[in-house]
Each structure stands twice: as C-alpha cells, then as structure tokens.
C-alpha positions in Angstrom: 85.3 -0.7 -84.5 89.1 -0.6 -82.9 90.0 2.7 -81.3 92.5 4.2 -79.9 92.2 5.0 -76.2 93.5 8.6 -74.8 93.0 10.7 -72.1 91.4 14.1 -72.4 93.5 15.5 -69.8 97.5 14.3 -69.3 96.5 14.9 -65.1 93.6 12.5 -65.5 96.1 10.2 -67.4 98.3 10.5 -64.1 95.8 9.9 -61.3 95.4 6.9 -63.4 98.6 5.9 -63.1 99.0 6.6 -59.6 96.1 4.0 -59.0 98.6 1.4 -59.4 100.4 2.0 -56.4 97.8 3.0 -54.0 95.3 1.8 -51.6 93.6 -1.7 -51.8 90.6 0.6 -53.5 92.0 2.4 -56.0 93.9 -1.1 -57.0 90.7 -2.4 -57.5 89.5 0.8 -59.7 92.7 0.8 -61.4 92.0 -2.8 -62.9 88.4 -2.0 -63.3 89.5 1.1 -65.8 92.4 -1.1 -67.4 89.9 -4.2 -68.5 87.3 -1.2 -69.3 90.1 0.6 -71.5 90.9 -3.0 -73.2 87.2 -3.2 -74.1 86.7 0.3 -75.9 90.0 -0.3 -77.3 88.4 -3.5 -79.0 85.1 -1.8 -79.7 84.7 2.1 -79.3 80.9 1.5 -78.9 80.7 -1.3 -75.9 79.6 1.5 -74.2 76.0 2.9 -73.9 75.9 6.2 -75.9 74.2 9.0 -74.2 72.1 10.7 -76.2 72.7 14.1 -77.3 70.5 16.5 -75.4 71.6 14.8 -72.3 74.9 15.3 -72.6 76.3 17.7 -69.3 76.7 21.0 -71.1 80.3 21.1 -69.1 81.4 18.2 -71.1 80.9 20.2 -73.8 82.3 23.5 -73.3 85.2 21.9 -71.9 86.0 19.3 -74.2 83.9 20.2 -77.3 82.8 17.1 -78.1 79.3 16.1 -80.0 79.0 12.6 -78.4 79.7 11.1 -75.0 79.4 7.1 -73.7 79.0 5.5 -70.3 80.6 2.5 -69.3 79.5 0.9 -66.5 82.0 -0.7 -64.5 82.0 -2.8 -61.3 80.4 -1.1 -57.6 78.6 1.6 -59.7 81.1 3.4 -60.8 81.1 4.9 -64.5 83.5 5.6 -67.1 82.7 8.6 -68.9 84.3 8.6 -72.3 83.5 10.3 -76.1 84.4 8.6 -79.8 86.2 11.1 -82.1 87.7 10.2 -86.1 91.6 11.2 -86.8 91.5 10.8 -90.7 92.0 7.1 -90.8 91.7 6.1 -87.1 88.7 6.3 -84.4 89.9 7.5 -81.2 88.3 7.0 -77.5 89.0 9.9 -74.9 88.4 9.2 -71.7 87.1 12.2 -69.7 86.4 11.1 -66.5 85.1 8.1 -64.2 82.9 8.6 -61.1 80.6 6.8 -58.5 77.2 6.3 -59.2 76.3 9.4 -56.7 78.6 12.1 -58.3 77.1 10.6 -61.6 73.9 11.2 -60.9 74.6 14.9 -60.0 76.6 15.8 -63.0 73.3 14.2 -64.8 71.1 15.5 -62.9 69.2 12.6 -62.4 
C-alpha cells in the first residue's frame, strides 16, 4: 500500500534537511533515511509493526497515534514511524530515528 511520507514535527523535517550538508556521518544517515522514506513511500508496512502494548506511552501522548513501525536501517539505527488514513490516502509520519542504544531506552529493552 502507497503512502504518503510526512514528518510529525516541521523541526524534525529540518534536521533532516540539514543532514544534507553536514558531516561525512550525517551524509551517510541522510541517505539511509532518504532510501528508507522511498521504501515506506512504496509500501507503508515494510516496516516491522510494533505491537500495541509496547508502544512508548510518550509516542502516544505526544503524537496520539494507535500504531507505530520500526525500520531498521544500516549501523543500528531505527526509524521510528506510524501509518495513519486521510479519507482516500494512507499517510506515513515519521516521528523520529535513533541509534540502537537510545532505542533500547525509549523501549526499555
């Protein structure tokens, strides 16, 4: 299922973007997130879905959302992102991406 990808939060949108022009590192992320982005565009769930009493209660008061998806992307990292419907159109917002470590943590793993 095609999806539309957006960011829950415009400053996350512009850290992003700043990638782009940064350090050898966050080139590197930058990419990983742009080929991740092309895949959930393709196919909202290429992700692993989390299931639902595992979702960080944060993500929820926060964001308000009822599902949330992990994408793993290269070095450990993960994309954290959740699958919403607009009427006729399924949308994918990204919330955030972190290293394994911090993932763990906000898991509590």
């Amino acid at each position: 299922m095609k999806s539309k990808v957006v960011f829950a939060d415009p400053k996350l949108k512009e850290v992003f973007e700043n990638f782009r022009d940064s350090k050898a590192e966050d080139q590197k992320l930058y990419k990983w997130l742009n080929h991740a982005f092309d895949d959930i565009a393709e196919d909202a769930s290429c992700g692993i879905q989390t299931p639902k009493k595992l979702i960080p209660k944060a993500y929820i008061e926060k964001y308000g959302i009822d599902n949330l998806w992990k994408y793993n992307l290269p070095n450990a990292w993960r994309l954290l992102y959740s699958v919403a419907r607009d009427e006729f159109i399924i949308i994918s917002i990204i919330l955030e991406w972190l290293p394994h470590k911090e993932y763990e943590r906000r898991f509590k793993y």
